[in-house]
TILO-306416 format. One line per field, with one value per residue: x, y, z of N, C-alpha, C in turn; residue in one letter. Coordinates in steps of 0.001 Angstrom, whole numbers, plus 500000, padded with zeros to 6 digits. Layout:
<sites>
n.x <- c(X;...)
n.y <- c(Y;...)
n.z <- c(Z;...)
ca.x <- c(X;...)
ca.y <- c(Y;...)
ca.z <- c(Z;...)
c.x <- c(X;...)
c.y <- c(Y;...)
c.z <- c(Z;...)
residu <- c(A;...)
</sites>
This chain:
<sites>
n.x <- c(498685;501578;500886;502520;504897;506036;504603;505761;507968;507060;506385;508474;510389;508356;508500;511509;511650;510977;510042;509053;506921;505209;504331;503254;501030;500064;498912;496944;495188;494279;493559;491152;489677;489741;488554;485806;484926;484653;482232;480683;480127;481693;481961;483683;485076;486017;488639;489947;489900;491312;494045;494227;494537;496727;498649;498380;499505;502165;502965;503054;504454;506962;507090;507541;509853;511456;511329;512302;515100;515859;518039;518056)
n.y <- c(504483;505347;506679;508039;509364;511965;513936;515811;514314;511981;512465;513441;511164;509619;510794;510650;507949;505527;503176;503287;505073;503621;501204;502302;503598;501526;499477;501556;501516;498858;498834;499720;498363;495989;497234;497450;494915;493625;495350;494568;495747;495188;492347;489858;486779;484531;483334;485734;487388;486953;486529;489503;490480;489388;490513;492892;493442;492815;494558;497047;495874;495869;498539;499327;498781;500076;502658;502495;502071;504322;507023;508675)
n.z <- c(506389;506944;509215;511287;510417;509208;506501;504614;504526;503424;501060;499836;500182;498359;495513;495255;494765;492684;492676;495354;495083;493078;494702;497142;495582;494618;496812;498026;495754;496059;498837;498610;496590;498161;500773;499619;498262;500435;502027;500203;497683;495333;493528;494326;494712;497437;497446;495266;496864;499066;497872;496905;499807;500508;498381;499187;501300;501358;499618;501741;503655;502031;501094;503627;504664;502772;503440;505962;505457;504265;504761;508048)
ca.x <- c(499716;502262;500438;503492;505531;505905;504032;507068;509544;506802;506598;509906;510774;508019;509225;512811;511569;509627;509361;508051;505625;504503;503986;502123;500043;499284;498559;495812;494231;494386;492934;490014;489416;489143;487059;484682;484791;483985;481167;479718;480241;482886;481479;484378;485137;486460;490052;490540;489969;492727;495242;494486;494742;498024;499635;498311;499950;503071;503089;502859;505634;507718;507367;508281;511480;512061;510972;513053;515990;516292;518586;517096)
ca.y <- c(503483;505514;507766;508799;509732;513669;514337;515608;513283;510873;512658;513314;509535;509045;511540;510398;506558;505371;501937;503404;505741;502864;500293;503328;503776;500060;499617;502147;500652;497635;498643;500591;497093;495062;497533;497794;493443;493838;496295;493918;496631;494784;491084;488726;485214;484667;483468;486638;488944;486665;487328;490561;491133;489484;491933;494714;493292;492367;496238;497282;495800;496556;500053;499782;498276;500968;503444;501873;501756;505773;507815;509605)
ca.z <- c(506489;507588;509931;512327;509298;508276;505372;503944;504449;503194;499947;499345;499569;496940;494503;494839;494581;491935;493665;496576;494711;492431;495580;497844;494655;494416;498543;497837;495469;496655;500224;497828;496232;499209;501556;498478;498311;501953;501778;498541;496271;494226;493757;494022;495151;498595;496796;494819;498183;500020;496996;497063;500743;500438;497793;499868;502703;501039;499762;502884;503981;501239;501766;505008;504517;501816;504268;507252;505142;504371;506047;508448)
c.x <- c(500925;501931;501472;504252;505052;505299;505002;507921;508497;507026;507706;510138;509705;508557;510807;513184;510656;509059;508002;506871;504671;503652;502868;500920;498891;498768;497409;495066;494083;493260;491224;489308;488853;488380;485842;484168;484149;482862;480221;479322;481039;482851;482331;484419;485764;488630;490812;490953;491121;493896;495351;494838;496662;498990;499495;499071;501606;503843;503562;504149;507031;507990;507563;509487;512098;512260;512045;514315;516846;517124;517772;517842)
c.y <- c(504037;507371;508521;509159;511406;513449;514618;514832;512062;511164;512972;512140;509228;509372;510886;509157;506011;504371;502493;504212;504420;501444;501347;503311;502470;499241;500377;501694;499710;497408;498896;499112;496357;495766;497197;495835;493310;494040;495576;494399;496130;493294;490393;487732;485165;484146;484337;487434;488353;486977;488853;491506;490477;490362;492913;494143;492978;493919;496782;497708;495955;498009;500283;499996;499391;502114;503749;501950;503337;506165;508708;511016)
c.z <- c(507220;508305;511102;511809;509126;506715;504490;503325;503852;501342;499407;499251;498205;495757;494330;494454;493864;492358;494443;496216;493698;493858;496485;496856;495208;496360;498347;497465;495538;498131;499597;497924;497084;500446;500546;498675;499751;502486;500931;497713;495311;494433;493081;495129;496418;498517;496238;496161;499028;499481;497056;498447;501045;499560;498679;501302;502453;500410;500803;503206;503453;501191;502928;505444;503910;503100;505742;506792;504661;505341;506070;508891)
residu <- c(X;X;X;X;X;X;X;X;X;X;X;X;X;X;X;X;X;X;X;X;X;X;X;X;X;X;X;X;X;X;X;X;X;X;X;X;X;X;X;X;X;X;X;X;X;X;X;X;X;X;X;X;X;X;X;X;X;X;X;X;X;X;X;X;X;X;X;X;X;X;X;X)
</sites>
């Protein structure tokens, strides 16, 4: 997700943000979830996998903002 990001500076914002470590968390599993729904390892309905690709997308962007909003 945030592949042009220092490793560092990514984990330092988590550690110092519980938001942003609880939303990164939940973006993970989230993406887990819906490759797996994808794949037809995780047999749900074609309504759950759109909710869920909207939190993970709504994550996302929430940590971006957080992210975007650090001094750099």
């Amino acid at each position: 997700m945030f592949e042009g990001q220092p490793q560092t500076e990514l984990e330092a914002l988590m550690k110092a943000n519980a938001e942003c470590r609880q939303l990164y968390h939940r973006h993970k599993e989230l993406d887990k979830r819906v490759l797996d729904a994808e794949l037809g390892v995780l047999p749900i309905d074609d309504t759950t996998l759109g909710q869920m690709k909207r939190e993970k997308l709504a994550a996302k962007e929430r940590l971006i903002r957080i992210y975007d909003a650090k001094p750099h």
